[in-house]
N, C-alpha and C positions, 0 to 999 in steps of 0.2 A: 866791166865791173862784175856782172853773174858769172862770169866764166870763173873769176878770182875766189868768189864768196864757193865756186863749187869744186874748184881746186882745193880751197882750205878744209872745205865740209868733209872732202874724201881723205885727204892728209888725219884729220882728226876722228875718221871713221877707222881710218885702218890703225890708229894707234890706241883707240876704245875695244877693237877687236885684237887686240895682243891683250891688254890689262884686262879684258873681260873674263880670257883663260882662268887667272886666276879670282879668289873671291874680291874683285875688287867695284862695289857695288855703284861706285858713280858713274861708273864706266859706263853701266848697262845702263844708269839712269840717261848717259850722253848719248848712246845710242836707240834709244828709244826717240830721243828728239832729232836725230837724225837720219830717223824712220820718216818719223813726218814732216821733216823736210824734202826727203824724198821721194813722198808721195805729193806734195805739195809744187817741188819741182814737174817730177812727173805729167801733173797736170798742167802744167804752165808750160811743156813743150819740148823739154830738155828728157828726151824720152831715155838717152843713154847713160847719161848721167843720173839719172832718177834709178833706174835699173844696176848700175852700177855700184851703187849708195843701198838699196836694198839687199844686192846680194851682200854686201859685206858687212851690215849690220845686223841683218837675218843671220850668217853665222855667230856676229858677235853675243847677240840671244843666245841662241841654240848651243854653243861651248860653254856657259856661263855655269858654274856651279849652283851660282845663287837663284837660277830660276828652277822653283820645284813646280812643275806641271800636273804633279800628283794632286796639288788643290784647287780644286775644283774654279774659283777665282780668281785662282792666278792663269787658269786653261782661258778661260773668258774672257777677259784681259784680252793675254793676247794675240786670240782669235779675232777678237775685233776690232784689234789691232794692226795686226795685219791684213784684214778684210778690207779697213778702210783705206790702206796705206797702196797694196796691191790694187785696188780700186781706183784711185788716182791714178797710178802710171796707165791704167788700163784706159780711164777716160780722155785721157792723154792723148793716148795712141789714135784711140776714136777720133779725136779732134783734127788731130794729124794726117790720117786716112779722109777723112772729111772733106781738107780741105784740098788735098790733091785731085781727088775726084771732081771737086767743084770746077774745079782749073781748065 
């Protein structure tokens, strides 16, 4: 069943990242939330898929017209945005390297 729900999440990641091109702002709103799903996966183990799901919604951001990084709020956002999102995959990894070692 997680494998299904991260199948659909990337299917609907890479089609948020074509419509993000242009101004089309749900998108970004869709990809935001499947930012932190990604982080959220990330941490729960699914290290590839987590990083997967980042990289292609971190572009779908980054093309968007609609994000103006010039305000200072909108910079903030989502710096800490991705701080927390890259932070889960990262605590992820940790967990993972952790428990090989335990072994």
């Amino acid at each position: 069943m997680a494998k299904i729900a991260i199948g659909i999440s990337i299917a609907l990641s890479i089609l948020c990242l074509l419509l993000a091109t242009a101004p089309f702002t749900p998108a970004i709103g869709v990809s935001f939330l499947m930012l932190l799903f990604a982080g959220f996966i990330g941490y729960k183990g699914y290290i590839q898929s987590g990083l997967v799901l980042l990289l292609i919604n971190t572009l779908a951001v980054i093309a968007s017209p609609n994000i103006d990084i010039s305000n200072q709020v909108t910079l903030l956002f989502v710096l800490v945005l991705f701080s927390a999102l890259f932070g889960g995959v990262l605590i992820g990894i940790r967990k993972l390297v952790a428990s090989i070692i335990s072994e």
